[in-house]
N, C-alpha and C positions, 0 to 999 in steps of 0.2 A: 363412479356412476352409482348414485341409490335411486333405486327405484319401488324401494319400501314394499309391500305388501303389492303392487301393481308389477312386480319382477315376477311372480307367478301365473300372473296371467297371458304372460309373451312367451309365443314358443317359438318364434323365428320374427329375423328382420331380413325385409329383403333390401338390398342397396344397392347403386351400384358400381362401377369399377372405377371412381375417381382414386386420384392417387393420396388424394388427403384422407383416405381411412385405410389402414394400417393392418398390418397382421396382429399386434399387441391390441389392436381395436375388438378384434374378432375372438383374439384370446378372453378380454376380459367379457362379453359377453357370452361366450362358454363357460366360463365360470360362474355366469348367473344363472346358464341351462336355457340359453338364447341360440339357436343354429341360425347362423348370419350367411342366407343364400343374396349370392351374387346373380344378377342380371347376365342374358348373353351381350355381349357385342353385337351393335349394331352395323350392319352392313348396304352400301347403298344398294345392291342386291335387292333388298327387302323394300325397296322404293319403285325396282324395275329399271333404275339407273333412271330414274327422271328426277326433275330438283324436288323440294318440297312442295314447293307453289307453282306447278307449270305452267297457270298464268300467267306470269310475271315472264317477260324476255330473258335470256340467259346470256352475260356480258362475255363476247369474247375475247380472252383475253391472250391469243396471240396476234392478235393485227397489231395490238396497245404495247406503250413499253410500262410494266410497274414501276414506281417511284418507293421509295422508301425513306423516312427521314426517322431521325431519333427522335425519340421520347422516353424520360424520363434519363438524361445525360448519357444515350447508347444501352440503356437496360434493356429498354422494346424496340422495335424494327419495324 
């Protein structure tokens, strides 16, 4: 990571909890004097337990049976 003369001007990243960023991720910008705050967790709580778009009808899905096929030679499901 260079971030030249513009490494001084960042004093925090906020990101948040995927798993493709790393604790070495977070080390090396500590090392630049970058405090890398993490996002909370979202909870459908914070929704009131309704979907996103309560517009939209909500499929139920126990009357239905799920199907599943492969993809990608049994990689995905």
């Amino acid at each position: 990571m260079d971030l030249g003369d513009r490494a001084a001007d960042v004093q925090a990243l906020v990101r948040d909890r995927a798993g493709q960023v790393t604790a070495s991720f977070d080390a090396v910008l500590a090392d630049a004097g970058i405090t890398a705050v993490t996002i909370p967790p979202r909870a459908p709580r914070a929704l009131h337990l309704q979907p996103p778009r309560p517009d939209h009808p909500i499929t139920d899905v126990t009357t239905g049976h799920i199907k599943r096929r492969p993809v990608l030679g049994g990689l995905i499901n």
